[in-house]
Rosetta silent file (secondary structure, phi, psi, omega in degrees, C-alpha in Angstrom):
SEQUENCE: XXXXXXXXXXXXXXXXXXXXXXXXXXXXXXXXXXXXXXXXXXXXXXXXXXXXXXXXXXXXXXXXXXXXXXXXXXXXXXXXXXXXXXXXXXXXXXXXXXXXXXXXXXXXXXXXXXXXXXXXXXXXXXXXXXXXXXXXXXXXXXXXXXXXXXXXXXXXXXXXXXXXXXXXXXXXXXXXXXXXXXXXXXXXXX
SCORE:     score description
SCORE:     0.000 S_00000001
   1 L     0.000  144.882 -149.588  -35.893  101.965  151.315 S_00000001
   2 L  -128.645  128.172  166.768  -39.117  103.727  152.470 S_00000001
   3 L   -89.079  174.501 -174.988  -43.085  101.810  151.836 S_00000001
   4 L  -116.769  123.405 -154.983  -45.131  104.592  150.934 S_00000001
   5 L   -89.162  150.911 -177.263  -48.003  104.410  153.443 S_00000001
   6 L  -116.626 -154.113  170.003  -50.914  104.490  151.541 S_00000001
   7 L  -113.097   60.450 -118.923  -54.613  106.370  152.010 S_00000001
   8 L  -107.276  159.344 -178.544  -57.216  103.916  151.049 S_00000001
   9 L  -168.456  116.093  155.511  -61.254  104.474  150.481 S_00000001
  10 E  -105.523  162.427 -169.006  -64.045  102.429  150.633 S_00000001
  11 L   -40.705   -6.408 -163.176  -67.616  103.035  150.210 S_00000001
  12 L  -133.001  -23.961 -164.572  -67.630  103.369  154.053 S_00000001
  13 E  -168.447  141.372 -173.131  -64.188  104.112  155.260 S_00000001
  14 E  -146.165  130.119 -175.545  -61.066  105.525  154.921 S_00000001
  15 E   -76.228  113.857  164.003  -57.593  104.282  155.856 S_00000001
  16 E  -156.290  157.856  172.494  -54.948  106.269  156.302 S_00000001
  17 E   -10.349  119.936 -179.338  -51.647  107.178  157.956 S_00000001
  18 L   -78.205  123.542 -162.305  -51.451  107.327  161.498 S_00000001
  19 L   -83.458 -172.605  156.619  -51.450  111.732  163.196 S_00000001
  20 L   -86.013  -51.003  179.865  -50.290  112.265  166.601 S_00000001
  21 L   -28.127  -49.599 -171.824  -53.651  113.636  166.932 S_00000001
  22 H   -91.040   47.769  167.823  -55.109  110.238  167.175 S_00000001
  23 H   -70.964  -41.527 -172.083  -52.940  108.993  170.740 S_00000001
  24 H   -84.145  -31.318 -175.570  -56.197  109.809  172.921 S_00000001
  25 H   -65.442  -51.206 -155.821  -58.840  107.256  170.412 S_00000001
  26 H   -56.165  -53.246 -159.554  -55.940  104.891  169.630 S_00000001
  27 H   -69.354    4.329 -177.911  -55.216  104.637  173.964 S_00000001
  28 H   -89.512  -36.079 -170.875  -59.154  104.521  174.547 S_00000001
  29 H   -82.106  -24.446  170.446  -59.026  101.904  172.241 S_00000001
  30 H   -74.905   -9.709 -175.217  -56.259   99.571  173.653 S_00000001
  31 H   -87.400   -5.370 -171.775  -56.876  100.019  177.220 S_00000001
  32 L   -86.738   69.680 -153.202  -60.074   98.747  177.020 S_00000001
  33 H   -36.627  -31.399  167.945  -59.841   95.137  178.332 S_00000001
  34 H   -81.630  -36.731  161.457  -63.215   93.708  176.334 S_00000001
  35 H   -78.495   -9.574 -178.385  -61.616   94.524  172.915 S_00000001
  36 H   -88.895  -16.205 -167.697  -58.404   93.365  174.029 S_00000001
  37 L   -42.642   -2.372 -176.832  -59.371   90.036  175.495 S_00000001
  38 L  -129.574   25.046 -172.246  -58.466   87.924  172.834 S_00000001
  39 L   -98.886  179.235 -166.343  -55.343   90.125  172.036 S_00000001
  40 L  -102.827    2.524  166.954  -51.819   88.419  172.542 S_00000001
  41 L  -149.242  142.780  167.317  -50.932   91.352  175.218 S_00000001
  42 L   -28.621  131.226  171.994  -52.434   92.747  178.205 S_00000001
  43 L   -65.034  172.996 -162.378  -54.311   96.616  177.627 S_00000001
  44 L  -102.474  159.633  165.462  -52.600   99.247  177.978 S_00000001
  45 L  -141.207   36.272  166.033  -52.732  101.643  181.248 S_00000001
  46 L  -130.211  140.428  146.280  -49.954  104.183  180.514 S_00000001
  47 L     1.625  -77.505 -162.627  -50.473  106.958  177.775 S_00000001
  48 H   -80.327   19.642 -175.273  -47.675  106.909  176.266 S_00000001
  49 H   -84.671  -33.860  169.698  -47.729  103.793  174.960 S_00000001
  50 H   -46.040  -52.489 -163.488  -50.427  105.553  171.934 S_00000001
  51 H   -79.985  -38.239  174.959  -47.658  107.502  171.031 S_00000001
  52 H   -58.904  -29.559  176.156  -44.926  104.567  170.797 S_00000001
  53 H   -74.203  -35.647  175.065  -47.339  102.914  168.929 S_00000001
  54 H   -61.126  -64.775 -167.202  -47.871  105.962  166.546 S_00000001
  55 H   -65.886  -10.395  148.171  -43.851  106.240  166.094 S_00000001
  56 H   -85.269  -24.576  167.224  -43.921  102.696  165.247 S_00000001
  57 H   -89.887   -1.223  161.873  -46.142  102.802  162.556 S_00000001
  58 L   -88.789  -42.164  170.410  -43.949  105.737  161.217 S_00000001
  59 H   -55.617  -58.780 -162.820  -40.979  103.040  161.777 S_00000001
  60 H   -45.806  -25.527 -150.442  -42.643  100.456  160.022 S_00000001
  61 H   -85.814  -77.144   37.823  -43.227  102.787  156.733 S_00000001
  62 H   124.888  -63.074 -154.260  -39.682  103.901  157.324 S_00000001
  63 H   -81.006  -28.446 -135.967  -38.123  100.168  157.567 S_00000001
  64 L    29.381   84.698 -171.350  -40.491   99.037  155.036 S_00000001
  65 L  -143.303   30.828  150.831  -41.706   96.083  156.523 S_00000001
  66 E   164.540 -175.790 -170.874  -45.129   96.860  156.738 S_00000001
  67 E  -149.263  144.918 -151.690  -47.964   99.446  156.621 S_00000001
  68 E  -141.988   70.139  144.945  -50.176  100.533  159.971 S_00000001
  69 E   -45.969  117.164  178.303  -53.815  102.348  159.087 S_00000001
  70 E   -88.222  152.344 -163.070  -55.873  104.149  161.044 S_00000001
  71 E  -121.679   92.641 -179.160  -59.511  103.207  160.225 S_00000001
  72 E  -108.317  124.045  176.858  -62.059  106.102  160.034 S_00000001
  73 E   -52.528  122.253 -163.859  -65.954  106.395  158.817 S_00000001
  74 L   -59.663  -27.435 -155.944  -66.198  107.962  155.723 S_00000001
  75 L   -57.971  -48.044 -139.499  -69.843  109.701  157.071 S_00000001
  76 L  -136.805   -6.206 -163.965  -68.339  111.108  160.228 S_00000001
  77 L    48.183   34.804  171.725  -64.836  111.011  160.548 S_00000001
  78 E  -116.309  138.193  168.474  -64.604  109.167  163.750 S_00000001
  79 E   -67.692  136.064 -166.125  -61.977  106.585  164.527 S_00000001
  80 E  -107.594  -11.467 -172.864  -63.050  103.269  164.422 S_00000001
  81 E   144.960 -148.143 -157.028  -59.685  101.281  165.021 S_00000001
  82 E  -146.021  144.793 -158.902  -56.786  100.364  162.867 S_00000001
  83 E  -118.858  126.724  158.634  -55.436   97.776  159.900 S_00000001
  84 E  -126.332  148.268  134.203  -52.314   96.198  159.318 S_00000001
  85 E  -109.754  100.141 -179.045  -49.969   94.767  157.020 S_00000001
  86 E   -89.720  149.871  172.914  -46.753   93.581  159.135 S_00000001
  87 L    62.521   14.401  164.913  -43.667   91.225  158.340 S_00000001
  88 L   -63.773  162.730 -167.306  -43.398   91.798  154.697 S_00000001
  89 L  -139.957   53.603 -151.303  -40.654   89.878  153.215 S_00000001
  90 L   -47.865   -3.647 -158.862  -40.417   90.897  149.905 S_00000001
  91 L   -99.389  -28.658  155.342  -37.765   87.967  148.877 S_00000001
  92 L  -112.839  -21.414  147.544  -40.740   85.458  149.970 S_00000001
  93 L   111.296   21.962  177.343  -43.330   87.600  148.654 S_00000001
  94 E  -136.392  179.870 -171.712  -45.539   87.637  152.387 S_00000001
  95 E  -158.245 -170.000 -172.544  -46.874   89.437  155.067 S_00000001
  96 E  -144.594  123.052  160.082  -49.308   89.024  158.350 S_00000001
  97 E   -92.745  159.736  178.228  -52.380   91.128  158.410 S_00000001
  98 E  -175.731  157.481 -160.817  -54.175   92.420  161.453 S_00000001
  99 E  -155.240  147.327  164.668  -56.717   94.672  162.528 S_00000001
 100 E  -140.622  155.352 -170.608  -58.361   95.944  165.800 S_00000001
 101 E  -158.525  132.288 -172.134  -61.485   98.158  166.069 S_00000001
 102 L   -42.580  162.605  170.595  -63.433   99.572  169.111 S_00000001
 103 H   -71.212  -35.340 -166.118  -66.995   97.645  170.105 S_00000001
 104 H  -109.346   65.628  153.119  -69.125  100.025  168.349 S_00000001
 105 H  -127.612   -5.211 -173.141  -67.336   99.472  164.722 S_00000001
 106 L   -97.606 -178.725 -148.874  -68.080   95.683  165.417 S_00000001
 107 L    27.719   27.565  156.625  -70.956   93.421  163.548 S_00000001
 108 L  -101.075   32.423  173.636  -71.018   96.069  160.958 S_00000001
 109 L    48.166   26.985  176.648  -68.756   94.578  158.465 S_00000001
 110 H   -77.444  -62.046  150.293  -66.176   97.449  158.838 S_00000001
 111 H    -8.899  -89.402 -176.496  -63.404   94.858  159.826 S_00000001
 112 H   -34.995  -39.710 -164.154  -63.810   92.964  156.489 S_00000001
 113 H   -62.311  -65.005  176.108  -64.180   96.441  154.391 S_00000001
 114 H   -23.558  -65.660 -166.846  -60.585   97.474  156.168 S_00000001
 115 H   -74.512  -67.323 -163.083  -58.704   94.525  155.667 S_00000001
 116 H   -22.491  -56.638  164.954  -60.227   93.936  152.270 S_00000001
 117 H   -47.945  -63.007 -176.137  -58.393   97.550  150.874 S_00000001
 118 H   -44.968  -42.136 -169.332  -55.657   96.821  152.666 S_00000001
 119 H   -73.554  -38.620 -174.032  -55.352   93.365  151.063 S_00000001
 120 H   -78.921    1.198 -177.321  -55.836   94.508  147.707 S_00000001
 121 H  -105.900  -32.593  161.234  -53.679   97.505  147.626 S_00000001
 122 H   -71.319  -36.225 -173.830  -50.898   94.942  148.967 S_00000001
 123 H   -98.026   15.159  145.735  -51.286   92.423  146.774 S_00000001
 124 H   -57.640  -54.683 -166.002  -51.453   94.980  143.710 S_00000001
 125 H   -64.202  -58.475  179.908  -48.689   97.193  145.244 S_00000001
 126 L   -99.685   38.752 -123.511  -46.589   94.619  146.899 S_00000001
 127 L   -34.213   49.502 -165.498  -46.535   91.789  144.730 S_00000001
 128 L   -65.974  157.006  153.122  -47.143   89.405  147.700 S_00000001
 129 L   -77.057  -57.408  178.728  -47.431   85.564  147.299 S_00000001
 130 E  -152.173  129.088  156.765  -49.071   84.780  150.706 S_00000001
 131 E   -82.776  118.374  157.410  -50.856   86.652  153.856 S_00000001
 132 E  -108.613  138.822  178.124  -51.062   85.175  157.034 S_00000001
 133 L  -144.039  150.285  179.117  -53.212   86.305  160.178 S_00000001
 134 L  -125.505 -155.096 -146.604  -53.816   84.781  163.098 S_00000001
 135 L  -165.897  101.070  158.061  -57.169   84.574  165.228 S_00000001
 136 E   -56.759  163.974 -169.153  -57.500   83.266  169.079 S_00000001
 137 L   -82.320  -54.424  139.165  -59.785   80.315  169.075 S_00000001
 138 L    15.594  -51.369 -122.939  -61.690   81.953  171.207 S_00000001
 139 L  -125.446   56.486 -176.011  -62.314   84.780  168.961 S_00000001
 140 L   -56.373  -54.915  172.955  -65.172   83.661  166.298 S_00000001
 141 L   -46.460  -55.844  163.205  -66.010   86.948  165.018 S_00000001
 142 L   -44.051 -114.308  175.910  -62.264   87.649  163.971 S_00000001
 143 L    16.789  -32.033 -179.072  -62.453   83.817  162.552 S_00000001
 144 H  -102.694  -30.930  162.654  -65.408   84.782  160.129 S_00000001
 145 H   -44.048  -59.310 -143.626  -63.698   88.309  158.962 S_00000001
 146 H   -74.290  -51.493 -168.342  -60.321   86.133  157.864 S_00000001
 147 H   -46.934  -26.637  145.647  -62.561   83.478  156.643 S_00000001
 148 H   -58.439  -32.457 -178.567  -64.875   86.055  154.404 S_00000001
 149 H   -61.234  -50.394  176.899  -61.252   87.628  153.082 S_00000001
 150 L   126.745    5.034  163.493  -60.956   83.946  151.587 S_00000001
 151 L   -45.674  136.403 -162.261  -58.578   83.246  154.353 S_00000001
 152 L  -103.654  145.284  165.641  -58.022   79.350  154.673 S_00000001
 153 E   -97.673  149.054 -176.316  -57.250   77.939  158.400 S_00000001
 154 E  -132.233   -1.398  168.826  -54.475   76.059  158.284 S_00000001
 155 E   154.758  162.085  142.823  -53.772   74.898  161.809 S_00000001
 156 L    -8.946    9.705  177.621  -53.174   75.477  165.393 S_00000001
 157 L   -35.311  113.792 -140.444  -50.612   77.144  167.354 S_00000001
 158 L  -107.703  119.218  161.663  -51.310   75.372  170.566 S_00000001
 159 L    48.109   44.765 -179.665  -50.888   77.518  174.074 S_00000001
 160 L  -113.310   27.201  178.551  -48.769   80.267  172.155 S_00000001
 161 E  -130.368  120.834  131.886  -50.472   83.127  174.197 S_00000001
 162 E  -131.724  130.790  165.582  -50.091   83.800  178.189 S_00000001
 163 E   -90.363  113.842  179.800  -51.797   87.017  179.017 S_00000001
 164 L    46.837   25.263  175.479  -51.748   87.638  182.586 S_00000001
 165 L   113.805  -16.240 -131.989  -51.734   84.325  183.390 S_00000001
 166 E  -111.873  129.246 -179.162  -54.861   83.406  181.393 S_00000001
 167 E   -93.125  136.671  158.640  -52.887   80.276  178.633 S_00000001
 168 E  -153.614  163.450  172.924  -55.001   80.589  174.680 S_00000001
 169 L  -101.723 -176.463 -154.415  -54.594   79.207  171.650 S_00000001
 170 E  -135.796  146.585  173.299  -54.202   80.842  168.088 S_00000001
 171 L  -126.036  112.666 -165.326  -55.547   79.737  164.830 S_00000001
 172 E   -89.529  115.006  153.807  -52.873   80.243  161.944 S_00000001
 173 E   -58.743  170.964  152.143  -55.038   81.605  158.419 S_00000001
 174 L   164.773  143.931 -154.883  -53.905   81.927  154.942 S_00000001
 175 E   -96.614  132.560 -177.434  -54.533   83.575  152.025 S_00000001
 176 E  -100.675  167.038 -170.556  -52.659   82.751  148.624 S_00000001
 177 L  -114.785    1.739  141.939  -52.741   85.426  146.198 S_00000001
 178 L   -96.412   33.859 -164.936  -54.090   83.014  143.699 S_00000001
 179 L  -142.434   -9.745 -174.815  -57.142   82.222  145.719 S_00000001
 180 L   -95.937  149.646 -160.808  -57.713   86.128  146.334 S_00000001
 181 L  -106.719   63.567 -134.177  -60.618   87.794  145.488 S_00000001
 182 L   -48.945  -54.233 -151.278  -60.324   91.295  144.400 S_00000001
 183 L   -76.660   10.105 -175.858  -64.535   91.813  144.405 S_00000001
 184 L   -96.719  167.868 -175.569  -65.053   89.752  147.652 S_00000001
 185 L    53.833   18.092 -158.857  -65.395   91.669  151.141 S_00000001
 186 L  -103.002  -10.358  167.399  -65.366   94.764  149.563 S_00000001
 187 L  -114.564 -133.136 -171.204  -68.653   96.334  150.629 S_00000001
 188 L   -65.123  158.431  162.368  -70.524   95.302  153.778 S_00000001
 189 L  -109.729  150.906  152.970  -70.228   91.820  155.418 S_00000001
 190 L  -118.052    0.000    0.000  -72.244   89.504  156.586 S_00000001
């Protein structure tokens, strides 16, 4: 059984299936140690890891167990990062969103726009019950994204991160799919 990855478009941006072509934006964007700092692994500093990452998001489609977007500006076509829905389970009806995006896509509400498509083309598509994402504590800006989505915090995973030594904690979200909001997040955020 195959998910059918899909192409998504908002007034701003448009999600779609991850080329080979993008291996040099995707490794500019993980190696870069100020968007990763609040990620649950270390940046990257070999190449090929863009392409394992690409061939995993071809897996993912593949296994169906999730869907992997690249995130581009409708204006200009340049990649801004990337969107996920990971860990569906269609037999419990959930899945874990996540998203990462370069410094100059953030405090434009591009995040929010992303996941918002994403969420609503899963929980039209994919009948889900419940989304979960999680959010270092750390990490306020991520924290206000789940929390505009209508994500709920629901508790604590305590010291379940060490990056390079550095111990952080995680803040577990969730979204019910009666509590979701098809018209919220769907243009800019604030």
């Amino acid at each position: 059984m195959s998910l059918p990855t899909p192409t998504l478009e908002t007034t701003r941006l448009r999600l779609r299936p991850f080329t080979d072509a993008d291996a040099e934006a995707l490794y500019a964007l993980h190696s870069n140690a100020h968007v990763l700092r609040y990620w649950d692994s270390p940046p990257w500093t070999d190449r090929s890891r863009a392409e394992r990452f690409i061939a995993a998001c071809r897996e993912m489609a593949e296994e169906a167990t999730g869907a992997r977007l690249a995130i581009d500006r409708a204006a200009d076509g340049a990649f801004l990062g990337w969107c996920s829905l990971a860990r569906w389970n269609p037999d419990y009806r959930s899945a874990s969103l996540g998203y990462c995006l370069g410094e100059a896509a953030w405090g434009q509400g591009y995040a929010t726009e992303a996941a918002h498509a994403l969420l609503q083309w899963a929980f039209d598509t994919l009948d889900l019950n419940r989304v979960q994402a999680e959010a270092d504590t750390r990490n306020a800006a991520s924290a206000r994204v789940l929390e505009k989505l209508g994500f709920v915090r629901e508790g604590t995973l305590r010291e379940d991160c060490v990056v390079n030594g550095d111990v952080s904690d995680s803040w577990v979200y969730g979204l019910l799919e009666r509590e979701w909001q098809p018209s919220s997040g769907s243009g800019r955020g604030r």
